[in-house]
Z-matrix of the N, CA and C atoms (Angstrom, degrees):
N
C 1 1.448
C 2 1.534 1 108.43
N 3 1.108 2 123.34 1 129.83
C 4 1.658 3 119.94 2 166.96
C 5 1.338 4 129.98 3 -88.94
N 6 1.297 5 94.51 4 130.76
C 7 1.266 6 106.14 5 175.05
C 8 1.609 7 144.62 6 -19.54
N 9 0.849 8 128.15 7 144.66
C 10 1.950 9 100.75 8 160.27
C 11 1.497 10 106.14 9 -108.60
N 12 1.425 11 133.36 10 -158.30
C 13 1.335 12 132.23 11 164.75
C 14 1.045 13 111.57 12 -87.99
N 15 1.290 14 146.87 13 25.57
C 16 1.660 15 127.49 14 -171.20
C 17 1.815 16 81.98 15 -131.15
N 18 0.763 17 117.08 16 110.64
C 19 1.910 18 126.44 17 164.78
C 20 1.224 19 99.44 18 -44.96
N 21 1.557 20 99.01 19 138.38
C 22 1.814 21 131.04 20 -173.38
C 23 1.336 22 119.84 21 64.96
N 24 1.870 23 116.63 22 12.29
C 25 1.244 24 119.87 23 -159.48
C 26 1.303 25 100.97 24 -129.85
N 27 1.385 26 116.61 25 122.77
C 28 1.511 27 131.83 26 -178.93
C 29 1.521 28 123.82 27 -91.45
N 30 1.415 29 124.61 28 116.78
C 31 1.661 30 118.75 29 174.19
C 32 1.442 31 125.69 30 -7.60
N 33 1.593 32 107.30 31 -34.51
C 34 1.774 33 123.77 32 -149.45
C 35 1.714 34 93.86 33 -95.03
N 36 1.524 35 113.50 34 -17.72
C 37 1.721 36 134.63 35 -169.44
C 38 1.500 37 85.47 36 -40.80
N 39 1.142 38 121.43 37 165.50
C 40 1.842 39 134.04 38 147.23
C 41 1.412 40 90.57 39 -112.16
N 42 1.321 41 72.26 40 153.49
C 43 1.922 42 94.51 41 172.82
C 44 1.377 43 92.44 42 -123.32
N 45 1.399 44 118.06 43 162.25
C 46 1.574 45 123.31 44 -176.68
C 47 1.532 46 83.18 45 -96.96
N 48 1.845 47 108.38 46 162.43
C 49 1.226 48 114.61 47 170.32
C 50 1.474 49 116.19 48 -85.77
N 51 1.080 50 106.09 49 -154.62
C 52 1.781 51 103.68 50 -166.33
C 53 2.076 52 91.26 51 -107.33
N 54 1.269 53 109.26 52 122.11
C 55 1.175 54 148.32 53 144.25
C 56 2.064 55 90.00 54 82.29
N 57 1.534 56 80.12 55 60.83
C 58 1.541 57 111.92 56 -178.35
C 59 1.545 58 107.28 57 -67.87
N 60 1.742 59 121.41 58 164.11
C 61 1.353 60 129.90 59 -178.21
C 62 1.573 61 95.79 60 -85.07
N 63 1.208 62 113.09 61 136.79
C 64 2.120 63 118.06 62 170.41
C 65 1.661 64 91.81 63 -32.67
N 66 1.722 65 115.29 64 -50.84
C 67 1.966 66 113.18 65 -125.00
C 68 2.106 67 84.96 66 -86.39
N 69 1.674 68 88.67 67 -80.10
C 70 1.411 69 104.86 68 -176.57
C 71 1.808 70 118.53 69 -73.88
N 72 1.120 71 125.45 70 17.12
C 73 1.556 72 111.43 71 -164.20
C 74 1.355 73 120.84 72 34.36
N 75 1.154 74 114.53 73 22.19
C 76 1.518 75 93.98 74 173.50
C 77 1.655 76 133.31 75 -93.86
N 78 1.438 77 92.14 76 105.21
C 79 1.652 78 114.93 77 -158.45
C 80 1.546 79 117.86 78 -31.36
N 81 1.303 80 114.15 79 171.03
C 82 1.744 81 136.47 80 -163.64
C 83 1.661 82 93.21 81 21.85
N 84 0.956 83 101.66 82 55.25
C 85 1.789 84 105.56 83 158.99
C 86 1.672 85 109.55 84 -74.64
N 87 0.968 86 112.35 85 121.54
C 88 1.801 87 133.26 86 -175.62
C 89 1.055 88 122.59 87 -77.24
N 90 1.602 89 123.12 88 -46.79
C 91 1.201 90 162.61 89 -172.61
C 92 1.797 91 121.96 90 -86.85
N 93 1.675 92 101.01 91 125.61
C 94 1.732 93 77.90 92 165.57
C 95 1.609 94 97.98 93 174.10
N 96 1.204 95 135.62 94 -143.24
C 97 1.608 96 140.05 95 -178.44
C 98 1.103 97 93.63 96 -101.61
N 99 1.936 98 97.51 97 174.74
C 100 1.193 99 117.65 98 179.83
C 101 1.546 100 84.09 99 -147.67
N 102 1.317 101 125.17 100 141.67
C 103 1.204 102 143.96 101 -146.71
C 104 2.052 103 99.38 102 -136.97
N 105 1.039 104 112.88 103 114.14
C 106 1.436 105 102.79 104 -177.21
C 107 0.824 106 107.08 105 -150.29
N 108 1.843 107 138.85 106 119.94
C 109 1.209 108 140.74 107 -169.68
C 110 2.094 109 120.06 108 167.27
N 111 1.105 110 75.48 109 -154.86
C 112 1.641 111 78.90 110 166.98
C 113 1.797 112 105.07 111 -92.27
N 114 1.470 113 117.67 112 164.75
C 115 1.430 114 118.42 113 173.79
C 116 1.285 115 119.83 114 -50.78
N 117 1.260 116 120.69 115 -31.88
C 118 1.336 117 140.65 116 -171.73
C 119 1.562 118 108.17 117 -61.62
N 120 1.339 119 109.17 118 -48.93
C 121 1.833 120 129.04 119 -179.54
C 122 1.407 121 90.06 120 -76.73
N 123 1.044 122 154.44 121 -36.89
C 124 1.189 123 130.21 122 -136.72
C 125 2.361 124 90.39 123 -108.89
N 126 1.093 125 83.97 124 -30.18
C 127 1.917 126 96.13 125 -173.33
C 128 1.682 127 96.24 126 -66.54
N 129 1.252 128 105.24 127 -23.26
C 130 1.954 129 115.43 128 -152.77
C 131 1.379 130 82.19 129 -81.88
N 132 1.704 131 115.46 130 -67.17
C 133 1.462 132 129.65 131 -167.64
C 134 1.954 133 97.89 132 -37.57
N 135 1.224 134 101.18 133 -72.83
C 136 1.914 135 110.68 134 -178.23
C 137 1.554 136 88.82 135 -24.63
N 138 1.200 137 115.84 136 -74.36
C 139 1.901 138 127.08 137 -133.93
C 140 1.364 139 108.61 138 -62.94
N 141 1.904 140 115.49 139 -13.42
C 142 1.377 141 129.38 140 168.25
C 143 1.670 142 118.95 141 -79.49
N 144 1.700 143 99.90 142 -24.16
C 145 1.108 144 84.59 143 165.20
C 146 1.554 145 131.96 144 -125.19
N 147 1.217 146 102.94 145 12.06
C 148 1.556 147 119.68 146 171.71
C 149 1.696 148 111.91 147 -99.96
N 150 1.481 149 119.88 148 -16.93
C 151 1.294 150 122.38 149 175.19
C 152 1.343 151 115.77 150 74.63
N 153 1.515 152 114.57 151 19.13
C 154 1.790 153 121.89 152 -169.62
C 155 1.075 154 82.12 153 -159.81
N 156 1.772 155 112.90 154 130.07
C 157 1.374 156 129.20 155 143.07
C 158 1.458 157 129.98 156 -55.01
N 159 1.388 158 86.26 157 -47.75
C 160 1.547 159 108.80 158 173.12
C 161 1.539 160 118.03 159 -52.49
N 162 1.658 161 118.90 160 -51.14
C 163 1.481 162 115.09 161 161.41
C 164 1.434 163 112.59 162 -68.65
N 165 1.227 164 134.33 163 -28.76
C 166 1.695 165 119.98 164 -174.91
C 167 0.899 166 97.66 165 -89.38
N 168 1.613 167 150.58 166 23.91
C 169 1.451 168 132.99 167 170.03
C 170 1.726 169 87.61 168 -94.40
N 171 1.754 170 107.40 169 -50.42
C 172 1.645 171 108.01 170 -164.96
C 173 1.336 172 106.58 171 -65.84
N 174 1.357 173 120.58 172 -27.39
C 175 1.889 174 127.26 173 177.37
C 176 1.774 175 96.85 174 -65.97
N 177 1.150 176 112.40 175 -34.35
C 178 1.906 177 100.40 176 -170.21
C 179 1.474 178 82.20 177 -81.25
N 180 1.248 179 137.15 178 -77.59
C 181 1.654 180 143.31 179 -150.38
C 182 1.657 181 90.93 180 -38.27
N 183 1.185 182 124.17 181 -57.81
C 184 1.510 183 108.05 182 -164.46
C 185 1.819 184 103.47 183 -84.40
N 186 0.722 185 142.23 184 6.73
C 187 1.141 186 146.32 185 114.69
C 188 1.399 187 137.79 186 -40.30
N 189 1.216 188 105.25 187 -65.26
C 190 1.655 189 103.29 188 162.00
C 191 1.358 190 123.81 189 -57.05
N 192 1.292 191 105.86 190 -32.25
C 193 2.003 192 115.77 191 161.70
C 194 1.438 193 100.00 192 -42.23
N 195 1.037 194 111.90 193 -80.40
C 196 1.430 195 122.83 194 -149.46
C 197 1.432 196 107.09 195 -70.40
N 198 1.353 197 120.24 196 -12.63
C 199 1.436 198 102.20 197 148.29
C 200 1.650 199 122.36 198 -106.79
N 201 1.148 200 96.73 199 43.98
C 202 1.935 201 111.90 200 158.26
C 203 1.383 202 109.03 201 73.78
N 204 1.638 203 125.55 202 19.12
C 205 1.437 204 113.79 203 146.13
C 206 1.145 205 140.25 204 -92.21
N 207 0.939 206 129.63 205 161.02
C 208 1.333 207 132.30 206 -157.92
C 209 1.949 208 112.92 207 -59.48
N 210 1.354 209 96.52 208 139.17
C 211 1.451 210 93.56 209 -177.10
C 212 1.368 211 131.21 210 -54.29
N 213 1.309 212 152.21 211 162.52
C 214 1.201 213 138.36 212 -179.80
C 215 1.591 214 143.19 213 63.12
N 216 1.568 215 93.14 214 -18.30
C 217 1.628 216 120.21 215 -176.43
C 218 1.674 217 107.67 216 -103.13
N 219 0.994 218 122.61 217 131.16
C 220 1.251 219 144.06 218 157.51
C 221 1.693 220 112.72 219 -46.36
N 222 1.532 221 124.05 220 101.94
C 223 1.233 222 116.89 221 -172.90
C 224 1.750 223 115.60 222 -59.88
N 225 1.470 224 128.23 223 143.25
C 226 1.716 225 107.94 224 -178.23
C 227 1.898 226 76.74 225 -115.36
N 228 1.764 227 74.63 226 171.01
C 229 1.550 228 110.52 227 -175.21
C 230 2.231 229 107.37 228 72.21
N 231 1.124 230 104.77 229 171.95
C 232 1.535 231 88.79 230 -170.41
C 233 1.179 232 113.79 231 -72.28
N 234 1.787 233 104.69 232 162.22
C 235 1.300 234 124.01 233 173.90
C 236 1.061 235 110.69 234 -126.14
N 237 1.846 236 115.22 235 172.82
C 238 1.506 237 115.41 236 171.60
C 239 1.535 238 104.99 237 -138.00
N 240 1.011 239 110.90 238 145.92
C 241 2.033 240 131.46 239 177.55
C 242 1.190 241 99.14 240 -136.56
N 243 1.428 242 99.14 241 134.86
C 244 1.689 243 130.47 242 176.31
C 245 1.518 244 91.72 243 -117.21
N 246 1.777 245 108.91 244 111.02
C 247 1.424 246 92.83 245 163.77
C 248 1.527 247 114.19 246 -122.13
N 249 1.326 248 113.76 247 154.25
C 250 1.684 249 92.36 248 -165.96
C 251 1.678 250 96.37 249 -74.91
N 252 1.185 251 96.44 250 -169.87
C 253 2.055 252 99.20 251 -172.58
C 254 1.576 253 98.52 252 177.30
N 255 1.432 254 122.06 253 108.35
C 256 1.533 255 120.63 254 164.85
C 257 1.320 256 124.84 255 -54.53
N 258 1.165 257 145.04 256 108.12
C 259 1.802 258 135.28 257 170.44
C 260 1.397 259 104.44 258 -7.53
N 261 1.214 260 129.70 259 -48.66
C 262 1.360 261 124.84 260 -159.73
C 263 1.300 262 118.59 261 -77.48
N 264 1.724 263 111.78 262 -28.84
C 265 1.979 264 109.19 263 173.92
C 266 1.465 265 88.41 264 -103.18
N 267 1.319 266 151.29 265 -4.66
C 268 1.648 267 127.48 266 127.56
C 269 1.046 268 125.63 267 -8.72
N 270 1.294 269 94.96 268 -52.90
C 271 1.990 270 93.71 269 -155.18
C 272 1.486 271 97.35 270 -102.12
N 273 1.270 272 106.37 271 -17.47
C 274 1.478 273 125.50 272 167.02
C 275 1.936 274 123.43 273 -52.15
N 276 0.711 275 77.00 274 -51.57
C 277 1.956 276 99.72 275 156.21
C 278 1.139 277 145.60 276 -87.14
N 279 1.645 278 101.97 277 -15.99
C 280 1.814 279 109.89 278 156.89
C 281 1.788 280 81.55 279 101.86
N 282 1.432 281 140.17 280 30.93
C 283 1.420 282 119.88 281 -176.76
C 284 1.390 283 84.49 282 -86.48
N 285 1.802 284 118.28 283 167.97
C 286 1.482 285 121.51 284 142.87
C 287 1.477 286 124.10 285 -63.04
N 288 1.246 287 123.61 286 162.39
C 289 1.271 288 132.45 287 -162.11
C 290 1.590 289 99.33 288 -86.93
N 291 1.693 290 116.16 289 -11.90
C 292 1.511 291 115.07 290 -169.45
C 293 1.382 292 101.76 291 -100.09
N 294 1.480 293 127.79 292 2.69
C 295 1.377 294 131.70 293 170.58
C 296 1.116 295 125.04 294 -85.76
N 297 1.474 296 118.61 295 -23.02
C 298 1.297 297 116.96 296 159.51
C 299 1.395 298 122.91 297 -107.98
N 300 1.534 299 93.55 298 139.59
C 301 1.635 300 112.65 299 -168.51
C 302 1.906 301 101.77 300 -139.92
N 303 1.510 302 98.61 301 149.13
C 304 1.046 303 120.22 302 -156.97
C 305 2.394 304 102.74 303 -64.29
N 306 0.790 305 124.09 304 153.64
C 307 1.515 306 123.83 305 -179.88
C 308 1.432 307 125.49 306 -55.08
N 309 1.963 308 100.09 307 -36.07
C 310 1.770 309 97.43 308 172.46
C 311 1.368 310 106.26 309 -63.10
N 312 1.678 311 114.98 310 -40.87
C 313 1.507 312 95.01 311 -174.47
C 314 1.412 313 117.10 312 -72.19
N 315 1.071 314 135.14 313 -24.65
C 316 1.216 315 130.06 314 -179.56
C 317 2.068 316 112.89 315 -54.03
N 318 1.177 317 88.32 316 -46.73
C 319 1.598 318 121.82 317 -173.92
C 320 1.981 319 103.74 318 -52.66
N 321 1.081 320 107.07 319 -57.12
C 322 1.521 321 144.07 320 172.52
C 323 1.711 322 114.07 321 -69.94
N 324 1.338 323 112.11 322 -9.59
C 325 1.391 324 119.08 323 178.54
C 326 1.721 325 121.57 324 41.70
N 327 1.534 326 91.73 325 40.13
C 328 1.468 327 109.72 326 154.59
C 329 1.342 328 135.82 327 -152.53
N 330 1.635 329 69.00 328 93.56
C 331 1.889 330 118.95 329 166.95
C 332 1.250 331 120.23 330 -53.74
N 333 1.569 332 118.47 331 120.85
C 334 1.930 333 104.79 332 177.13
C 335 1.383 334 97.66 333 -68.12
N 336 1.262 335 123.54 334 -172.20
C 337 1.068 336 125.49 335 -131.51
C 338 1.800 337 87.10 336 -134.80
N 339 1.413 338 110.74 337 65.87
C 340 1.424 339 124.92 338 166.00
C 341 1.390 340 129.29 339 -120.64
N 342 1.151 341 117.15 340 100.22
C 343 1.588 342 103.34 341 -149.59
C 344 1.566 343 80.64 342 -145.33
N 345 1.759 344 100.93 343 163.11
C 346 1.781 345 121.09 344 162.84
C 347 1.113 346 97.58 345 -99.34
N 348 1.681 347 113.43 346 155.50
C 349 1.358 348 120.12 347 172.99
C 350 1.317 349 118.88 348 -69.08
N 351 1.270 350 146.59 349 139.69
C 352 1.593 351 116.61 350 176.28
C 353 1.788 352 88.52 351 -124.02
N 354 1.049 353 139.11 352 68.80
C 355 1.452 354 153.91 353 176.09
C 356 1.634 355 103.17 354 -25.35
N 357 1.752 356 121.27 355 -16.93
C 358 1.594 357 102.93 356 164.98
C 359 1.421 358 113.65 357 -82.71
N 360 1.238 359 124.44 358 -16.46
C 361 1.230 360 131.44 359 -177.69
C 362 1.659 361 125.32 360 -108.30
N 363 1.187 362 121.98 361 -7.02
C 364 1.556 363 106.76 362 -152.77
C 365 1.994 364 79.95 363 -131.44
N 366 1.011 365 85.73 364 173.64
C 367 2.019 366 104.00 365 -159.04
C 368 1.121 367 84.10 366 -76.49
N 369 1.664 368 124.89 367 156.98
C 370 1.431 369 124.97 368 143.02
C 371 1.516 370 115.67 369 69.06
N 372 1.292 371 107.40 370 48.01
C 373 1.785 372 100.02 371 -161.91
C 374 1.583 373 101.43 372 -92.35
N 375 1.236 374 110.46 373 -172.45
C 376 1.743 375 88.79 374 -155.26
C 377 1.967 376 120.47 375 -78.48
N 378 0.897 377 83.33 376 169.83
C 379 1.593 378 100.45 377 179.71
C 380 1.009 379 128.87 378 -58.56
N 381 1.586 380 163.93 379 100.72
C 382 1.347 381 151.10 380 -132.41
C 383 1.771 382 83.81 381 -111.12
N 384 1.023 383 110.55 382 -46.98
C 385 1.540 384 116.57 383 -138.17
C 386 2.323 385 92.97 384 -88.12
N 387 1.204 386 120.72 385 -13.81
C 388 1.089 387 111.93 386 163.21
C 389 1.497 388 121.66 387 -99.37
């Protein structure tokens, strides 16, 4: 088999397309989650839809790179992930249909209004005592 130029990487390799789905690659995908929480929520969210912890820890880490934390470390206090996601491995995974929203809104910080509580972070978290 021949080679290509990039070492350990074979002609037969796929490459994902450009602004590809996490599940199926299927390219200029528009659509997808929004991930908001501690690192912990956001690695959990991946591992539901990649089916490996082990890959959604390395899918959040290079993520968390690229938004300027430190390598190798688990960001604390909340975070956010935009991952793209086609309607079709959505529904493919059991998500609701109100969780995915298109990238400008994500981009534009208007999110429908589907969210988990995360009670260390968000105002008013629930009530023990009622």
């Amino acid at each position: 088999m021949a080679s290509s130029r990039v070492p350990g990487m074979t002609r037969r390799a796929k490459v994902a397309p450009y602004n590809s789905c996490i599940c199926c690659y299927q390219g200029d995908t528009s659509t997808g989650v929004l991930f908001s929480g501690q690192a912990e929520y956001v690695i959990a969210g991946l591992a539901k839809l990649l089916d490996s912890v082990e890959e959604a820890s390395a899918t959040a880490g290079v993520g968390f790179e690229e938004q300027g934390f430190d390598s190798g470390k688990a960001p604390t206090g909340r975070v956010e992930s935009f991952v793209r996601l086609c309607r079709d491995c959505a529904r493919e995974k059991g998500l609701p249909a109100e969780a995915i929203i298109e990238e400008a809104a994500a981009r534009d910080g208007e999110v429908p209004g589907f969210y988990q509580l995360d009670e260390d972070f968000d105002e008013g978290g629930r009530d023990d005592a009622s």
